[in-house]
C-alpha atoms as one frame of an Amber mdcrd trajectory, in Angstrom:
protein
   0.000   0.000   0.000   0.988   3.358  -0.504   2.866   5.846   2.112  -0.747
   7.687   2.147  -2.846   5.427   2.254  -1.408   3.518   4.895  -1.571   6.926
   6.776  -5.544   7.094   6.214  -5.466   3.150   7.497  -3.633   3.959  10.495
  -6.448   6.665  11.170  -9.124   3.235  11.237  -6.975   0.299  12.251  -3.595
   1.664  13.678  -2.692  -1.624  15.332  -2.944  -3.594  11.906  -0.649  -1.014
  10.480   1.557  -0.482  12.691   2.022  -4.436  12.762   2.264  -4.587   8.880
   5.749  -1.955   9.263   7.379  -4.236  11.911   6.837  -7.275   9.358   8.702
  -5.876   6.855  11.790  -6.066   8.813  13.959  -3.403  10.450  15.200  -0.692
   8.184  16.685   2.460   9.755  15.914   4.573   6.781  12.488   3.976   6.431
  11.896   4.895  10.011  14.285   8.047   9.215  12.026   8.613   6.323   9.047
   8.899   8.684  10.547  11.233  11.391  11.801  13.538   8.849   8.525  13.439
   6.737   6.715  14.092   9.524   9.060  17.299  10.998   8.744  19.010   7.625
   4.941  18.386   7.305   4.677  19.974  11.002   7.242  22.462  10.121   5.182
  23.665   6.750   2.060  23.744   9.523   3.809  26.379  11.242   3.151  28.809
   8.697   0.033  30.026   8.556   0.512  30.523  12.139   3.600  31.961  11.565
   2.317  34.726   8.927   0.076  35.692  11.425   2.449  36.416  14.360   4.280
  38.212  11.936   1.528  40.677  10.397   0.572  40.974  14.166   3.860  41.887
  15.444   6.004  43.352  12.800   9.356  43.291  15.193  10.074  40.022  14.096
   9.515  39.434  10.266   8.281  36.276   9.044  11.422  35.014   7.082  13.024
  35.007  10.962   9.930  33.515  12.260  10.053  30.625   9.578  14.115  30.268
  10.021  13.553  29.821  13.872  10.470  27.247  13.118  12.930  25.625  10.257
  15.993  25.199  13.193  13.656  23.965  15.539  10.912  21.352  13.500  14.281
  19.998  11.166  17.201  20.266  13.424  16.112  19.735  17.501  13.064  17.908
  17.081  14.595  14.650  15.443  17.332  14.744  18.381  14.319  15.045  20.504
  12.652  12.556  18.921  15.289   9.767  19.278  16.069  10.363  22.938  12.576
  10.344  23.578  11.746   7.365  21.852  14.629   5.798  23.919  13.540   6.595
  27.018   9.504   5.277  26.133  11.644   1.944  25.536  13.034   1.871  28.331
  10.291   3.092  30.826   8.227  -0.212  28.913  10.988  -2.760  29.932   9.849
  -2.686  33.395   5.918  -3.184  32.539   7.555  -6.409  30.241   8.174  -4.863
  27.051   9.618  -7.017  24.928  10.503  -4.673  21.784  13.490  -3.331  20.120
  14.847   0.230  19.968  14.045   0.248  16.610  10.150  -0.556  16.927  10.324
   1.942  19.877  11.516   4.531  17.261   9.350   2.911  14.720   5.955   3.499
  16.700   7.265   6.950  17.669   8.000   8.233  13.881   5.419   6.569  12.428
   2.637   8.437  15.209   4.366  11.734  14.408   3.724  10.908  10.638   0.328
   9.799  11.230  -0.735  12.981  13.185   0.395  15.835  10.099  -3.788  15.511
   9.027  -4.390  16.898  12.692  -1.177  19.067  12.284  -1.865  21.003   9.366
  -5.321  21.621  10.607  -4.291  23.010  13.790  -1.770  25.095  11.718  -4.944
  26.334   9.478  -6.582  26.881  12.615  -4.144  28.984  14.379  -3.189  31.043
  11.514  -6.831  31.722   9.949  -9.147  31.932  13.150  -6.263  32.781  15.653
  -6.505  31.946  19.319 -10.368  31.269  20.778 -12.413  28.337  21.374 -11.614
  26.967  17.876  -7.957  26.739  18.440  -8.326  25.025  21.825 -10.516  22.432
  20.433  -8.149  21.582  17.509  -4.965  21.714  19.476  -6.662  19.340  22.135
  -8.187  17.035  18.948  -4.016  16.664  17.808  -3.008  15.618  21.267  -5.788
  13.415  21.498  -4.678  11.553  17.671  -1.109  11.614  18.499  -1.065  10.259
  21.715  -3.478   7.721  20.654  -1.663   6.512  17.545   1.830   6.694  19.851
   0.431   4.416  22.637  -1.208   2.017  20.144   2.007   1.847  18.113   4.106
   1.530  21.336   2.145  -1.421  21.984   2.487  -3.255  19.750   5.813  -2.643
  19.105   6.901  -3.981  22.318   4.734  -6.837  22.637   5.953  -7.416  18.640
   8.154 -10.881  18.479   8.326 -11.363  14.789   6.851 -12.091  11.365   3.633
 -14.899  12.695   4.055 -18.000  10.436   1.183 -19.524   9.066   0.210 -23.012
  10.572
């Protein structure tokens, strides 16, 4: 299936799909792939957002609003990213988690990934209606998604113990 369309099957059956990526084997870049997809989709989020701040408060022009956004969403947040995938490994160890670091990392870059719908809405949000009732709801709809794909995905990654052979 295609990169998008097992985004929008993720967004019915997360566990299915998340289970489907750990069968095909661990492969760093793909799981690269993911985290950096999904920090450049946030990152292009940022902008509507962004404009706004900057037509608001002229002090700081946009191109330095969008370079700041650009250091942060491409440089820091994969560092982040990594460590904190390491550390939701090793805080599942002790509840008898049974995964890799990889499907750790896996279930945390893929979640990001899956969450750019919510994202980009909250970025369309933010920069078109500004801050109110409508931004709240959004912003609390995209923790909701994310943290429901990660803990799904986290899951089953660490109860994951390989491709099931057929009987």
């Amino acid at each position: 299936m295609s990169l998008t369309g097992d985004i929008a099957a993720t967004w019915r059956s997360p566990r299915r799909v998340m289970r489907k990526l750990l069968d095909m084997g661990q492969r760093e870049d793909r799981a690269l792939f993911f985290l950096m997809l999904a920090c450049g989709l946030i990152f292009v989020s940022q902008w509507p957002l962004l404009s706004r701040q900057a037509y608001l408060d002229p002090s700081v022009p946009l191109d330095a609003r969008i370079g700041g956004a650009l250091f942060a969403w491409i440089l820091w947040m994969p560092i982040f990213a990594y460590i904190l995938a390491a550390i939701s490994h090793l805080l599942a160890m002790p509840f008898g988690g049974k995964g890799s670091w990889y499907s750790a990392r896996l279930a945390l870059f893929w979640s990001m990934l899956c969450a750019t719908p919510a994202w980009l809405l909250y970025g369309l949000v933010s920069g078109f209606i500004g801050p109110g009732p409508a931004q709240t709801a959004t912003g609390a709809i995209l923790a909701v998604v994310f943290l429901g794909f990660w803990t799904i995905a986290l899951r089953e990654a660490e109860t994951y113990t390989g491709v099931e052979q057929p009987q």
